[in-house]
C-alpha positions in Angstrom: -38.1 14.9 42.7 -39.2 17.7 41.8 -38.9 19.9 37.8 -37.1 22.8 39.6 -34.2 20.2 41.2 -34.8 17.5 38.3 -33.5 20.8 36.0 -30.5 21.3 38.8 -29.8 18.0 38.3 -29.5 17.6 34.9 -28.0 20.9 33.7 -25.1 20.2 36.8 -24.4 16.3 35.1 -24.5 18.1 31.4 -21.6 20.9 33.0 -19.4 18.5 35.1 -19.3 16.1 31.5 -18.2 19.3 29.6 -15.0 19.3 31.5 -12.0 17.0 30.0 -10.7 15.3 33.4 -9.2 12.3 31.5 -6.8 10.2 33.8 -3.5 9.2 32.2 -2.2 5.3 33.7 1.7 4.9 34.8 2.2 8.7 35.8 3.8 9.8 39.2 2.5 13.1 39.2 -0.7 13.2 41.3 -3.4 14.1 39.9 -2.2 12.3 36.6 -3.4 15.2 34.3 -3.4 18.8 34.7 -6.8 19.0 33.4 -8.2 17.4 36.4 -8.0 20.4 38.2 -9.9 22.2 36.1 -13.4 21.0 37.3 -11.7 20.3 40.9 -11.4 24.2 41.2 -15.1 24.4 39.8 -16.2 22.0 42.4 -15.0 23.9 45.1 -16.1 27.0 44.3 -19.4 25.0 44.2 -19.2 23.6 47.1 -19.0 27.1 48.6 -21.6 28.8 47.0 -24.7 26.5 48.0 -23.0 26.7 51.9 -20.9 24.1 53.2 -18.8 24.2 56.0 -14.8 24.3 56.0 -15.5 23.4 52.0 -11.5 22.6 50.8 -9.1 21.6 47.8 -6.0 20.4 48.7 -2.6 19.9 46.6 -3.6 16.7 45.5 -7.3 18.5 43.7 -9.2 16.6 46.3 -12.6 18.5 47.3 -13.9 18.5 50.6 -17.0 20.5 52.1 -19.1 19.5 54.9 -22.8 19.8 55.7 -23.7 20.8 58.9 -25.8 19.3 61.4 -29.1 20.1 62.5 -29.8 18.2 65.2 -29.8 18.4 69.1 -28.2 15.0 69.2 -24.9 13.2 68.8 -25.2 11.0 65.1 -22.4 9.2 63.2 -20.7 11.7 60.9 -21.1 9.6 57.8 -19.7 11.1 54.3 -20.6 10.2 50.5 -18.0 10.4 47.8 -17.4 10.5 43.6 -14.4 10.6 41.5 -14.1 13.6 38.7 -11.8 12.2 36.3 -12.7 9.8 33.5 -11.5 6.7 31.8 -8.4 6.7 29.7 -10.2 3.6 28.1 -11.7 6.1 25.9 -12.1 9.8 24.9 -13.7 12.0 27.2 -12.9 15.3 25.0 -15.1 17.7 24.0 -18.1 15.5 25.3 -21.4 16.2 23.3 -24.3 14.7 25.4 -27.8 14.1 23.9 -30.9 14.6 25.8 -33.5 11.7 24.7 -37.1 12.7 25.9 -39.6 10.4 26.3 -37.7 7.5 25.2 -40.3 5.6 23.0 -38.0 2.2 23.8 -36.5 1.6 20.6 -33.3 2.4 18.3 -31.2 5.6 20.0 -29.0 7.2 16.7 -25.9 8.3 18.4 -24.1 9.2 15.5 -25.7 9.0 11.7 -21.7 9.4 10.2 -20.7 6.6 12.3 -24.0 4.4 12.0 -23.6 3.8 15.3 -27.4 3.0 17.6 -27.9 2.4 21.2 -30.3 -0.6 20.3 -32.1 -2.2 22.7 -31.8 -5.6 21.2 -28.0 -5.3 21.9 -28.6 -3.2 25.0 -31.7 -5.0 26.5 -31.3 -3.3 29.8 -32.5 0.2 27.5 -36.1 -1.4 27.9 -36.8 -0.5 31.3 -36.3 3.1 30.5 -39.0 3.6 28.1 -40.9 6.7 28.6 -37.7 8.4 30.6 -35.6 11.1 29.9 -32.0 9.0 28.7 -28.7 11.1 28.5 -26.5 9.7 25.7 -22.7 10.3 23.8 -23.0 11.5 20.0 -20.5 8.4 19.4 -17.6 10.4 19.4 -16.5 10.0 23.2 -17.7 8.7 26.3 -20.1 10.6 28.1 -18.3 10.5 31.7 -21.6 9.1 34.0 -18.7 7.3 35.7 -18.5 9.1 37.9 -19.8 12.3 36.8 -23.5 11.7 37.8 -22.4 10.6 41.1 -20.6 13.5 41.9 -23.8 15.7 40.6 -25.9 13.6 43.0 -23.8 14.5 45.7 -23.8 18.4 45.3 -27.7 18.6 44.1 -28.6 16.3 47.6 -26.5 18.5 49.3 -28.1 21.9 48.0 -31.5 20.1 48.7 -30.6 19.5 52.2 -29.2 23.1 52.7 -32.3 24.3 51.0 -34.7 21.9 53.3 -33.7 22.3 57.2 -37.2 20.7 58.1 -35.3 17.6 56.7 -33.3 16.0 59.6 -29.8 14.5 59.6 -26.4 14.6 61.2 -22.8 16.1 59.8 -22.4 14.7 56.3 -18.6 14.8 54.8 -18.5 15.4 51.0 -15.7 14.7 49.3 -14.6 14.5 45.7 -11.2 12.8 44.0 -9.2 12.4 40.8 -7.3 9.1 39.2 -9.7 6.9 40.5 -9.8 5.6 37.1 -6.5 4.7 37.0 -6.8 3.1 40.6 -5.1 5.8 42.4 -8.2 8.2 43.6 -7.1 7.2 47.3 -3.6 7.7 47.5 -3.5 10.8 49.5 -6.8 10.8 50.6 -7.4 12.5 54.2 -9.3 10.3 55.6 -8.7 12.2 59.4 -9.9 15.5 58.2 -13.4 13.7 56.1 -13.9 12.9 59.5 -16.9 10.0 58.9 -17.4 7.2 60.6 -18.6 5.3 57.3 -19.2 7.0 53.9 -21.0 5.8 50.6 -19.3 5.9 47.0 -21.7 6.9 44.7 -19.8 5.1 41.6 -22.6 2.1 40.7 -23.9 1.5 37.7 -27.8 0.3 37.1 -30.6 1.6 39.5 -30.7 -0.4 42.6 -27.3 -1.2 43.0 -26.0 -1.2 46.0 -22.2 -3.0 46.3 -20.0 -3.8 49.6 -17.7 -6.7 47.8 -15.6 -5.8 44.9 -11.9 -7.7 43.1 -8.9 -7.7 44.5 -6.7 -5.5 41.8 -3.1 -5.5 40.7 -1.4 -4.7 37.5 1.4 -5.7 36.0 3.7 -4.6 33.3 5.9 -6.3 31.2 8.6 -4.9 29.1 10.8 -7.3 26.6 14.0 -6.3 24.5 14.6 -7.8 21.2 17.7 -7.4 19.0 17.0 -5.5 15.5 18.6 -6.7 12.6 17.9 -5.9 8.5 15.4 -8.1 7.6 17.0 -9.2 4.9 20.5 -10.3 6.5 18.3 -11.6 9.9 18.8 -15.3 10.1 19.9 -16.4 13.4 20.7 -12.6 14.1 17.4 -11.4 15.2 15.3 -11.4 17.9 12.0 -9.5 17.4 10.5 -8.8 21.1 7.2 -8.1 19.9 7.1 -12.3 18.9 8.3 -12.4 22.6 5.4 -10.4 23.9 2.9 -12.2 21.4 4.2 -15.8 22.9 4.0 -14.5 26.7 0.2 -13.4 26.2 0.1 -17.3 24.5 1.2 -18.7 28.0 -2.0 -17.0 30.0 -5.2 -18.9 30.0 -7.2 -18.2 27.1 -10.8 -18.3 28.5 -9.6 -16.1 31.8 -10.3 -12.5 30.1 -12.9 -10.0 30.6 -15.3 -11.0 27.8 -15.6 -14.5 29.1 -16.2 -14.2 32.6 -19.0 -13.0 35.1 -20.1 -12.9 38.5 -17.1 -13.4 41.1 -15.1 -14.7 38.4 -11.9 -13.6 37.8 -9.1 -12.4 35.1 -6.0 -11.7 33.2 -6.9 -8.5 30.9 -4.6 -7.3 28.6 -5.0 -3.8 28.6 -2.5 -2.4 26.3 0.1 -3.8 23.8 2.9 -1.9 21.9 6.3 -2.0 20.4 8.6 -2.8 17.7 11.8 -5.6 16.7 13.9 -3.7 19.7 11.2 -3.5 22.1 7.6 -4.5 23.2 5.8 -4.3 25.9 2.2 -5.7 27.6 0.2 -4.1 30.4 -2.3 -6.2 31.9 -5.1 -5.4 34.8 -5.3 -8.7 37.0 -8.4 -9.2 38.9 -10.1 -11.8 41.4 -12.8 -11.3 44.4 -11.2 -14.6 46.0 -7.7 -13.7 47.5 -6.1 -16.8 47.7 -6.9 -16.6 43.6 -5.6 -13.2 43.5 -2.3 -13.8 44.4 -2.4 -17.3 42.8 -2.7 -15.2 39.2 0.4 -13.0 40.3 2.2 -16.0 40.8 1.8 -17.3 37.6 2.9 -14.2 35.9 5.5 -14.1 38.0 6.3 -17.8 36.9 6.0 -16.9 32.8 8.6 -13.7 33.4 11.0 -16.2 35.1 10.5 -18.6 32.4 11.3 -16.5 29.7 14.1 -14.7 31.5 15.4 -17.9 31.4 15.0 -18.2 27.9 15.7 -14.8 26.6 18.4 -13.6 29.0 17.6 -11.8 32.6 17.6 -8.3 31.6 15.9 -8.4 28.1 12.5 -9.1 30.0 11.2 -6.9 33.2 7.9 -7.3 35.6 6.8 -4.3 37.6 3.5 -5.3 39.0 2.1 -3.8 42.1 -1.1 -4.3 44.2 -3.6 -1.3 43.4 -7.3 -2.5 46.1 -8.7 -5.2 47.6 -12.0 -6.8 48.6 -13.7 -3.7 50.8 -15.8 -6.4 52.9 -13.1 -7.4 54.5 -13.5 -3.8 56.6 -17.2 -3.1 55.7 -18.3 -5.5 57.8 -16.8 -4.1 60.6 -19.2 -1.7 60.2 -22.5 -3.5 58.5 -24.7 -0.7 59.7 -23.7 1.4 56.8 -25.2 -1.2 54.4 -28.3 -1.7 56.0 -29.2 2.0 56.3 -28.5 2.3 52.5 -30.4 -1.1 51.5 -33.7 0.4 54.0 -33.0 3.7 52.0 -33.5 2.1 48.7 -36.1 0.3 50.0 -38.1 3.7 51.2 -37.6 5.8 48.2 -39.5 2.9 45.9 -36.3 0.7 44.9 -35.5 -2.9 45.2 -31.8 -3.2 46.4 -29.7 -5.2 44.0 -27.4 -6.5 46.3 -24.1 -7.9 44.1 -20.3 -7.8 43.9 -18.6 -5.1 41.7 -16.9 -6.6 39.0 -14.3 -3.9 39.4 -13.4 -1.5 42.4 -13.9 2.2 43.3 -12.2 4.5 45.6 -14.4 2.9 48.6 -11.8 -0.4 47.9 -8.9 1.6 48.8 -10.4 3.9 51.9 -12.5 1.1 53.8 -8.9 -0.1 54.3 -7.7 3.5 55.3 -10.4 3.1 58.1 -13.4 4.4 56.5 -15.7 1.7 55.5 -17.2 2.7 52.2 -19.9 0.9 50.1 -20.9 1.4 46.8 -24.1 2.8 45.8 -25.8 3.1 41.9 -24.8 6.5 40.3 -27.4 5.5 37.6 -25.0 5.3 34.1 -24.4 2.5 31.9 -21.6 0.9 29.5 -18.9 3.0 31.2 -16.3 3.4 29.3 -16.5 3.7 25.8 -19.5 5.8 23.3 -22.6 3.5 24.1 -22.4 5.1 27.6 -25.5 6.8 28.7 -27.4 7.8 31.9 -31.3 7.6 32.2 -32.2 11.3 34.4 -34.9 9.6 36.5 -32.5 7.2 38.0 -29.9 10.2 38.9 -33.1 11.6 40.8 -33.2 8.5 42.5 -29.9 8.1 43.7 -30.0 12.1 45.0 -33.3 10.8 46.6 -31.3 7.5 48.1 -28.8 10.1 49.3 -30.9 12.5 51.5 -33.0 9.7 52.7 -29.3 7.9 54.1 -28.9 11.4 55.7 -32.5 10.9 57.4 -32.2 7.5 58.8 -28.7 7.7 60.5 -30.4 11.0 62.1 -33.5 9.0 63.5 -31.0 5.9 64.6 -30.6 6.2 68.6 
């Protein structure tokens, strides 16, 4: 790519992170904050200016625009979509990115006050980036890569391709969503009106990623009443709910969390935890690629809530837990096609496919079972998240480059 669209690139990422689009978890308004609107009107008046067709925002902030076809012949309509919002996990307020140069390979300061580094003894995946340009938080927030460089992929390919008719391809949908982060981004979405036969998420993480099996998802939230008495006068009098909560986590197994588990393993992770002697309560994520495991970890949380409804009374302890995606293979092989085009694009722009399951989901999850099919693709960033985030530029280049070349081959297919 490029300086001229490397630039375009860049400076789009550095203003789509300047907007605070923080999801909020456990609303029912859609999208869950009003702020999300914010760069969804930006993105639409975007969308218009470089010259999409029938570009759209509906009531629910999603972002639609289309690219127009410029061939003779009949192709798939294929589409590529990113979320807008960020992670509630941390800050994404008044994001200060810093452009590293040249990375010489070594210690990153993030944030002298702090003493916090990006160091590549801790982040050993840094090393392969020496000598490119790496965007990075000041320690303060996340940066928002997830999925803000996706969504700047999107629009720069699509400006390229407007730009570059000599460039062949079919009609490609673009389409952009809030709350993904909070597992909602597809509740409403119009699949109909996107119109694609398949589409690509551009939502990955490390270059060469390239995803069509991702966890089965739930969540489930448990809520336990306690009886508040004077401490001093409590004996056989009160009942402290956040003990209750403390001995429910006790019952899950201990070595079935986030932090000790990898590949296609699953996991109980307990997300948030509040309360006081009247009241407590524990919000956990529950994740498994394997659906007979999935719902085997439902059923024992189901199982501890029953057991301690027996214990503590039936109303002093409540479960709300809901299914939120499952595993996208299930539909993407139905339409395997759209994998191997992307894997051969990879392959033709000069990157080695890393073909793996997402330890985690994206909106894809959610539409390949509303009919459109949707693998993931690498968006570039790293440590989503939390402050170590960071995005190296040359490997947004290379996902805009991944893009226009997916456009290309489903034009030359016959």
């Amino acid at each position: 790519m490029d300086k001229i669209w490397s630039d375009k690139l860049k400076n789009r990422f550095l203003k789509y992170v300047s907007f605070y689009s923080e999801s909020i978890p456990f609303q029912e308004q859609f999208p869950s904050s009003e702020r999300q609107w914010d760069i969804a009107k930006y993105l639409f008046e975007e969308l218009k200016s470089i010259g999409l067709e029938d570009v759209s925002i509906d009531e629910n902030a999603y972002v639609m625009g289309f690219i127009p076809s410029n061939i003779d012949k009949k192709v798939p309509t294929i589409g590529f979509i990113s979320h807008f919002d960020t992670s509630p996990d941390y800050s994404g307020e008044n994001v200060k990115p810093q452009i590293i140069e040249n990375y010489d390979g070594g210690n990153i300061l993030l944030n002298a006050e702090l003493k916090m580094n990006l160091n590549p003894d801790e982040f050993p995946e840094l090393k392969q980036y020496k000598g490119q340009t790496i965007i990075t938080t000041d320690g303060t927030t996340l940066l928002g890569a997830d999925d803000k460089a996706g969504v700047a992929e999107i629009v720069t390919a699509a400006e390229y391709l407007m730009a570059h008719p000599e460039i062949k391809h079919g009609r490609i949908a673009i389409g952009f969503t809030p709350d993904e982060e909070v597992g909602r981004g597809a509740d409403f979405y119009p699949v109909e009106k996107f119109g694609a036969e398949w589409a690509y998420t551009m939502d990955g993480s490390e270059i060469g990623e390239l995803e069509y099996e991702n966890f089965n998802a739930a969540y489930a939230h448990i809520t336990f009443k306690g009886k508040s008495v004077h401490p001093g006068y409590a004996k056989d009098q009160m009942v402290n709910a956040n003990k209750i909560a403390r001995e429910f986590a006790d019952e899950l197994p201990e070595d079935e969390v986030p932090e000790q588990t990898t590949g296609r393993e699953g996991f109980f992770h307990l997300h948030t935890m509040k309360g006081n002697v009247s009241e407590a309560e524990l919000q956990y994520i529950i994740r498994d690629h394997d659906m007979e495991q999935f719902n085997a970890r439902k059923d024992l949380i189901q199982q501890i809530v029953n057991e301690f409804k027996e214990q503590y009374g039936e109303d002093n302890v409540t479960l709300e837990m809901k299914d939120q995606y499952y595993n996208m293979i299930e539909k993407v092989k139905e339409k395997f096609i759209s994998v191997e085009i992307a894997e051969q694009a990879l392959k033709d722009v000069g990157i080695e496919p890393n073909i793996k399951p997402i330890r985690g989901g994206t909106d894809g999850s959610r539409l390949s079972f509303m009919g459109l099919p949707c693998p993931n693709i690498f968006a570039g960033g790293h440590n989503f998240h939390g402050p170590y985030e960071y995005v190296p530029l040359q490997s947004m280049e290379k996902a805009t480059e991944v893009i226009v070349r997916i456009g290309e081959l489903v034009a030359e297919k016959d």
